[in-house]
C-alpha positions as CSV (number, residue, x, y, z in Angstrom):
1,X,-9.5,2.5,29.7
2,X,-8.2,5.0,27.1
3,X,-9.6,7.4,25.4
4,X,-8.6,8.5,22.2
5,X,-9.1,12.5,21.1
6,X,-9.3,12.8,17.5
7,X,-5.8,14.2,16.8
8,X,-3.8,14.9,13.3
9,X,-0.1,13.7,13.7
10,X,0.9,9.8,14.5
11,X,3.0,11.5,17.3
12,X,0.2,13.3,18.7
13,X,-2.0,10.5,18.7
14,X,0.7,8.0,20.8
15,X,1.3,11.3,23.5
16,X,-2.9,11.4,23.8
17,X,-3.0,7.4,24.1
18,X,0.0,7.7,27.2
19,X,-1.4,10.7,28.9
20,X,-4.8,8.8,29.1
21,X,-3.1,5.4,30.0
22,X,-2.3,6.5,33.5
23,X,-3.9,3.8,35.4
24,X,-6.6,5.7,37.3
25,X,-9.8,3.8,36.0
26,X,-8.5,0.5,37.4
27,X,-7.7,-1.4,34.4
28,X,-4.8,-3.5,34.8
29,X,-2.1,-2.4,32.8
30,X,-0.1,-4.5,30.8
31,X,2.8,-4.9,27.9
32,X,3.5,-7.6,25.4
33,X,5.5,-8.6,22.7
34,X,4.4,-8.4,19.2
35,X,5.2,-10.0,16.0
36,X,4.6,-10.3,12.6
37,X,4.8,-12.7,9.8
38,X,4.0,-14.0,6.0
39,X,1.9,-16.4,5.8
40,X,3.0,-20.3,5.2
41,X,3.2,-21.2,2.1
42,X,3.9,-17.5,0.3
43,X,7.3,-18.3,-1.2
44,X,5.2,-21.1,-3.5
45,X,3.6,-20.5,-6.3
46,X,0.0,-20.0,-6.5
47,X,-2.9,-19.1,-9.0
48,X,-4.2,-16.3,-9.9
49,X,-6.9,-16.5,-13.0
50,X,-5.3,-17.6,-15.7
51,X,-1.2,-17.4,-14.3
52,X,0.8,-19.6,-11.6
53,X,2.3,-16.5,-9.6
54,X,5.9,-17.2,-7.9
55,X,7.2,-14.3,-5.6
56,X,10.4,-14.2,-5.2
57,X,10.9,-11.1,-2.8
58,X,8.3,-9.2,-0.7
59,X,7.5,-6.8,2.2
60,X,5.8,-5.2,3.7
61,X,5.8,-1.9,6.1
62,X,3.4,-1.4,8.7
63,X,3.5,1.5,11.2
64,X,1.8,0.8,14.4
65,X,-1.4,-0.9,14.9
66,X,-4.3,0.0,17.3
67,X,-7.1,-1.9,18.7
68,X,-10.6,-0.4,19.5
69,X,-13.1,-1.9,22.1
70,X,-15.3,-0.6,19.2
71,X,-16.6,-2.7,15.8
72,X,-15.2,-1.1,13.3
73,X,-16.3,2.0,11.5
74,X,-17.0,3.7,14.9
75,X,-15.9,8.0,14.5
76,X,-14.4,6.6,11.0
77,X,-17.4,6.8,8.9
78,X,-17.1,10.8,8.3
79,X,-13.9,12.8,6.9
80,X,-11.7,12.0,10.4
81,X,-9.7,9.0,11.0
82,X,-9.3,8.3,14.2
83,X,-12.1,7.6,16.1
84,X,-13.0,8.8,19.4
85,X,-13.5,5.8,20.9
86,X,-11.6,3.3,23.5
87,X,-8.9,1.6,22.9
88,X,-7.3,-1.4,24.3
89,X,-4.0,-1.5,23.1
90,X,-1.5,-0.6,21.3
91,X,1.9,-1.4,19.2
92,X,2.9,2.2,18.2
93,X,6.4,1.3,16.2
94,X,7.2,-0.2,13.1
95,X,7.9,-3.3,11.9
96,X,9.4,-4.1,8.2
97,X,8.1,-7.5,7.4
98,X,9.6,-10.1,5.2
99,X,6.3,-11.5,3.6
100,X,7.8,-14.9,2.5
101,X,8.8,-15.7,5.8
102,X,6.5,-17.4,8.2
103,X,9.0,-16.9,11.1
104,X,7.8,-14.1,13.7
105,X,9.4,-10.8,12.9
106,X,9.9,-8.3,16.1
107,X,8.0,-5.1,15.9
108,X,10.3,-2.2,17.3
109,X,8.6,-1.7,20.3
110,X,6.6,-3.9,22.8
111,X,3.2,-3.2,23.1
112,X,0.4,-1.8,25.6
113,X,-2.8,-2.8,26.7
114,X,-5.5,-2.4,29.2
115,X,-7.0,-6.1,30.0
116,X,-9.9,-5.9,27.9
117,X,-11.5,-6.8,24.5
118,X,-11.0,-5.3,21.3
119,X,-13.6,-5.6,18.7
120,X,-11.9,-3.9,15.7
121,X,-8.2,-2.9,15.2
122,X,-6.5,-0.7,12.9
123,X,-3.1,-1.2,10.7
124,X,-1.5,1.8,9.9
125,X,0.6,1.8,6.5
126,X,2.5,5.1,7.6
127,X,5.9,5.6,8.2
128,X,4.9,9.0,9.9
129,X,2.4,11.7,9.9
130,X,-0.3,10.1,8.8
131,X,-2.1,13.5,6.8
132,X,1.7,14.5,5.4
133,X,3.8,12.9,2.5
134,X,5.2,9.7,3.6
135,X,8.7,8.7,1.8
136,X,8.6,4.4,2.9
137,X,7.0,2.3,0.4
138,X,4.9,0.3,2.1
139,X,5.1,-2.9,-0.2
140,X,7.7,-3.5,-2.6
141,X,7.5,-6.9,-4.4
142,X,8.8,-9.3,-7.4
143,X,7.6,-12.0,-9.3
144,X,7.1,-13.8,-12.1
145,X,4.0,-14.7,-13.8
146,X,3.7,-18.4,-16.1
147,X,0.6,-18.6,-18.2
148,X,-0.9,-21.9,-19.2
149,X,1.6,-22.4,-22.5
150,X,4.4,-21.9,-20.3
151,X,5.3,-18.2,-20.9
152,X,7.0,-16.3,-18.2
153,X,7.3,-12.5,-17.7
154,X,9.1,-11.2,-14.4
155,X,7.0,-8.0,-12.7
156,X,7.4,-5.9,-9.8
157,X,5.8,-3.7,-7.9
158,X,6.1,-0.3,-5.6
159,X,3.2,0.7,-3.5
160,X,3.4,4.2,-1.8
161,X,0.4,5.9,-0.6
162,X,0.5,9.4,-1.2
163,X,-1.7,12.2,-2.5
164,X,-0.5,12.5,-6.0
165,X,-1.3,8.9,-6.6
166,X,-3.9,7.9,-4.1
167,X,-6.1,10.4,-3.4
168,X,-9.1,11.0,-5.6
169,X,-10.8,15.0,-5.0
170,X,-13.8,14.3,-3.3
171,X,-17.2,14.4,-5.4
172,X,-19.2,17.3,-2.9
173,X,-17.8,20.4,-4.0
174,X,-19.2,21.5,-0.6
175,X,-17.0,19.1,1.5
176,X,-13.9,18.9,-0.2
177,X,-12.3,17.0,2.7
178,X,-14.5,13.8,2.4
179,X,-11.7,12.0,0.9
180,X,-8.3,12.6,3.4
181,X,-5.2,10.8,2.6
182,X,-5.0,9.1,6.1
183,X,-8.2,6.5,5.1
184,X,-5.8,5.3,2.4
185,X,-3.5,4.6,5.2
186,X,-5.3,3.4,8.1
187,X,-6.8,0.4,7.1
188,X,-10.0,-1.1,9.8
189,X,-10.3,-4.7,10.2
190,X,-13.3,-6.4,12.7
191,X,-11.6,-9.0,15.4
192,X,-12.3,-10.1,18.8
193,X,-9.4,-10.1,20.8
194,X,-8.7,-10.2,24.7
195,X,-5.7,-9.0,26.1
196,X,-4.4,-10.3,29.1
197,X,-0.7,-10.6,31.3
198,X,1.7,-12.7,29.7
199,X,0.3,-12.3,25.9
200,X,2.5,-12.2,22.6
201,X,0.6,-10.7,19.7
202,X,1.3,-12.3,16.1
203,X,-0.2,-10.7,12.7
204,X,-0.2,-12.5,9.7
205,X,-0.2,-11.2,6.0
206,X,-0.9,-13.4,3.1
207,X,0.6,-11.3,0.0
208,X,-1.7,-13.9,-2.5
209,X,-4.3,-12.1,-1.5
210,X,-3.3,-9.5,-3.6
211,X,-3.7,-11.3,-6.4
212,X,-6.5,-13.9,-5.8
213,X,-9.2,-11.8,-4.8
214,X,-9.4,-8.9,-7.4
215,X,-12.7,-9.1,-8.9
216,X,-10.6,-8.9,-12.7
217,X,-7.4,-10.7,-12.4
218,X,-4.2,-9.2,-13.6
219,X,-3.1,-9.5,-16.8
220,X,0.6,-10.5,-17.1
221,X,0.5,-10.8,-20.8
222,X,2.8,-8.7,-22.5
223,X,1.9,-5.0,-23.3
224,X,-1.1,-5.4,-20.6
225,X,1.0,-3.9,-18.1
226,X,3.7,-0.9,-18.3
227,X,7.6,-1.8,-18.4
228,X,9.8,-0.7,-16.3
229,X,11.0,2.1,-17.1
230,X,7.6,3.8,-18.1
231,X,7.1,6.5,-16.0
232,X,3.3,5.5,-15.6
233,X,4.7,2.5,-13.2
234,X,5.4,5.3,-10.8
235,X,2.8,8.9,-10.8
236,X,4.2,9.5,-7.1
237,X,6.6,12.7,-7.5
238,X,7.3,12.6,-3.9
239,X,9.2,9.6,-3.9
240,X,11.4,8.5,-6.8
241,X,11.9,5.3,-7.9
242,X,13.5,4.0,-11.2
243,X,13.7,0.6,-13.0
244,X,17.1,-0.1,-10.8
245,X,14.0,-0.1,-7.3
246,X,11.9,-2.7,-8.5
247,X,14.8,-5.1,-8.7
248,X,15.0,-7.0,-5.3
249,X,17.1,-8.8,-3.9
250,X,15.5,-12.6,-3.9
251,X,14.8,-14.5,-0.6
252,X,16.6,-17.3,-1.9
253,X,20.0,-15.6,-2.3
254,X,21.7,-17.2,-5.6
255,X,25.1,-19.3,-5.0
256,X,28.2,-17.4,-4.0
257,X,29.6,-18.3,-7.9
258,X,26.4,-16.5,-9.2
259,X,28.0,-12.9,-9.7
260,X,25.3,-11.3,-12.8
261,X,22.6,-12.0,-14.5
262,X,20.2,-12.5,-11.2
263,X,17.6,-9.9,-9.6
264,X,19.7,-6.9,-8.2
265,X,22.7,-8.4,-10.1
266,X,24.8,-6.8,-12.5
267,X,23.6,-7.5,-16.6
268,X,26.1,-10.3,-17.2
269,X,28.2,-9.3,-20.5
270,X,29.6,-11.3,-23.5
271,X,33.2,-11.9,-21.7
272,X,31.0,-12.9,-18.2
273,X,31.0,-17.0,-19.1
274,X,27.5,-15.7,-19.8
275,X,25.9,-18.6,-17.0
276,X,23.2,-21.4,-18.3
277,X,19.9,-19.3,-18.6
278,X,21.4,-15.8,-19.5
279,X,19.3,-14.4,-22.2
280,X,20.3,-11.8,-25.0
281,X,19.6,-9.1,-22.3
282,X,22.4,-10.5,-20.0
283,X,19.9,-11.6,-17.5
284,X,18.7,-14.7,-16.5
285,X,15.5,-16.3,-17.4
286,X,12.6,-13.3,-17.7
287,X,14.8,-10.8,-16.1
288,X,15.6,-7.3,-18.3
289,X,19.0,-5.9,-18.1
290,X,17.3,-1.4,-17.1
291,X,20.2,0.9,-16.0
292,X,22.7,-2.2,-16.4
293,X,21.0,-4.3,-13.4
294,X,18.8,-7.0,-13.8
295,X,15.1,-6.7,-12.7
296,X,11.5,-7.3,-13.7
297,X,10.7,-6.4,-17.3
298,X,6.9,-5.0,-16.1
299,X,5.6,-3.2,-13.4
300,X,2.2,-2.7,-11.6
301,X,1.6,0.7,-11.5
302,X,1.9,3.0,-8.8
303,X,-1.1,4.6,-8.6
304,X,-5.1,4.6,-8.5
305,X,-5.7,7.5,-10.5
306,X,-4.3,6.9,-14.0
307,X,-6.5,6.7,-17.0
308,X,-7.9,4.0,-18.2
309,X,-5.8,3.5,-21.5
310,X,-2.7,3.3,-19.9
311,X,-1.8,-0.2,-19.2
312,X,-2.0,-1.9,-16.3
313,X,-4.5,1.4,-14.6
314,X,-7.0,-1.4,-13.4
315,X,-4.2,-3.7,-11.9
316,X,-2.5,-0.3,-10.1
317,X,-6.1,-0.2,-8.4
318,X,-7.3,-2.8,-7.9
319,X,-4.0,-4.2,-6.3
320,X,-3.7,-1.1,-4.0
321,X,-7.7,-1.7,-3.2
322,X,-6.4,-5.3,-2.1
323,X,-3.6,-4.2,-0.1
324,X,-6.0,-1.8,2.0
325,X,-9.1,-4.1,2.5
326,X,-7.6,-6.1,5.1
327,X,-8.2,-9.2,3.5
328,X,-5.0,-10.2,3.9
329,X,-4.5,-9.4,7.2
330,X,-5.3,-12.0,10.7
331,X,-4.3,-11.6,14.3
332,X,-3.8,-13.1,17.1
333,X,-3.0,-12.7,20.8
334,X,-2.2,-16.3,22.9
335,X,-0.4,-17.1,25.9
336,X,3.4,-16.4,25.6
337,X,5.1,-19.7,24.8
338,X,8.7,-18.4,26.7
C-alpha cells in the first residue's frame, strides 16, 4: 500500500509516493504502460444546440494521473488537494495528447501500481507545481462552427489555468484559502479499476464534451464571442498568447502545393494565384488573415472571471467548467495485448 502525505509541490508528492512504495506491506509491486487517446469519431462534425461543430486541431496536456483506493472526494472536500489516503497507482509524467486521434499516445513514463483497486482517480492539468504559475496550456483547439442557414465562423480556443483567470477569492473572509488554485487543476473522477501484472492503462478524452454538455450552448454567432485579437480572449498575464497562438496547425495537413491561405499559413496576397476559396482577407474559407497568418476569426475566452457584458464570459466558463468536470474523461486498465 501507499500512503500519500498531504504535500504542496508535484515533485514532493511523486518523492512521498516512492519513499512509501518500498514493498514492505506485501503488495505486489508492479509497472505498466500507459496511453492515451481522442476519442473515435472527434475529427467529425458533431452538434452542439443550434451549430454542427468541426474541429480541425486539438490537444490536450495532462500531467500525471493518480488513482486512490478511495471514492472520490476523500481529504479533497476542504481547502487541500491531495488527499491523505491510499493510493494504487500511478503515472507521474506527462503526456501531450492529440485529441482527434483515436490511436494510443505514450505517456512519458511507465506507470506504478500496487495490485489493488482503485475507486477514484485523479487527472492533473499541471505542467508542474501544482499551487505555482503554470506556463503549458492545457487545451489549445480550432474549429469551425455552421449554423442551420449554412453560415460558418472559424474559432479557437487557449485554456490555461492560472490564478489571474481561474481563481475566484473565496466568499469567507475568515478562510481565504477555501478556493486554492490546485482544485482547478486536479480534476477527481469515480472508477473501479484493478491493477494487476501485465496491464496497459488507456484514457480516453472526448473533446465534444466540451461543447455538448454545457447547460447554455455557445453562441458562435457573430459578435457573441470576442475576436481574436481582443484582449479579453486572453486575462492570463502570465502567459501570453496573441491572435498568431490560436492558429493551429490542422490534423489534416493541406497538399504540399497549398503554401497560404490555410490555418498557420501565411495570408495569401493578390500576386499569390490567390487559390479557389481565398476570401478578401487572403485566407481561405472563415479564416482571418491577424498578424499576417491565417487563423480563427473568434475566440473563447480565456478566463472564468470576466464580466458578464463582455462577449463570450459565459462560454469562457462554462467551457473551462467542462474541461474540469471529468465528463469527458474514461479509463481503462486490460490485459496487455503485446
Amino acid at each position: 500500500m501507499r500512503r500519500v502525505l498531504p504535500v504542496l509541490a508535484l515533485g514532493a508528492l511523486l518523492g512521498a509516493v516512492t519513499a512509501s512504495c518500498n514493498g514492505t506491506t506485501g503488495d505486489t509491486l508492479l509497472t505498466f504502460s500507459a496511453y492515451a487517446q481522442g476519442a473515435a469519431g472527434a475529427a467529425e462534425p458533431f452538434q452542439a444546440g443550434n451549430f454542427t461543430i468541426q474541429l480541425i486541431a486539438a490537444k490536450m496536456y495532462i500531467g500525471a494521473v493518480y488513482f486512490d483506493e478511495s471514492p472520490p472526494g476523500t481529504g479533497f472536500d476542504g481547502p487541500v488537494c491531495i488527499a491523505s489516503g491510499i493510493y494504487a497507482a500511478q503515472v507521474s509524467g506527462p503526456v501531450t495528447l492529440d485529441l482527434l486521434s483515436s490511436k494510443p499516445q505514450e505517456f512519458t513514463v511507465y506507470g506504478d501500481a500496487t495490485a489493488d483497486t482503485a475507486l477514484s482517480w485523479d487527472v492533473w492539468l499541471t505542467d508542474g507545481d501544482v499551487n505555482e504559475v503554470n506556463f503549458t496550456p492545457i487545451v489549445q483547439l480550432e474549429g469551425t462552427a455552421t449554423n442551420a442557414s449554412g453560415d460558418v465562423v472559424s474559432f479557437g480556443a487557449v485554456v490555461t489555468i492560472n490564478s489571474s483567470n481561474r481563481l475566484s477569492n473565496s466568499t469567507d473572509p475568515a478562510q481565504p484559502g477555501l478556493n486554492p488554485l490546485c482544485k482547478e487543476r486536479i480534476v477527481q473522477i469515480p472508477t473501479n479499476v484493478t491493477f494487476f501484472p501485465g496491464g496497459t492503462l488507456s484514457i480516453t478524452v472526448d473533446p465534444r464534451v466540451w461543447f455538448q454538455q454545457q447547460s447554455t450552448f455557445i453562441d458562435f454567432s457573430p459578435g457573441q464571442l470576442p475576436v481574436v485579437t481582443d484582449p479579453n480572449c486572453n486575462p492570463d498575464f502570465s502567459v501570453f498568447y496573441g491572435p498568431q497562438n490560436y492558429a493551429l496547425t490542422p490534423e489534416t495537413p493541406p497538399p504540399a502545393a497549398q503554401t497560404c491561405g490555410g490555418s498557420a499559413q501565411p495570408c495569401c496576397g493578390a500576386d499569390a494565384g490567390m487559390p479557389a476559396g481565398v476570401g478578401p482577407s487572403g485566407c481561405l474559407d472563415a479564416l482571418t488573415c491577424s498578424s499576417g497568418f491565417c487563423g480563427p476569426t473568434y475566440c473563447i475566452p480565456n478566463s472564468s472571471l470576466l464580466s458578464g457584458t463582455v462577449p463570450g464570459a459565459t462560454s469562457g466558463l462554462d467551457f473551462f467548467t467542462e474541461i474540469i468536470s471529468g465528463a469527458s474523461f474514461s479509463v481503462s486498465y486490460m490485459q496487455d495485448p503485446f
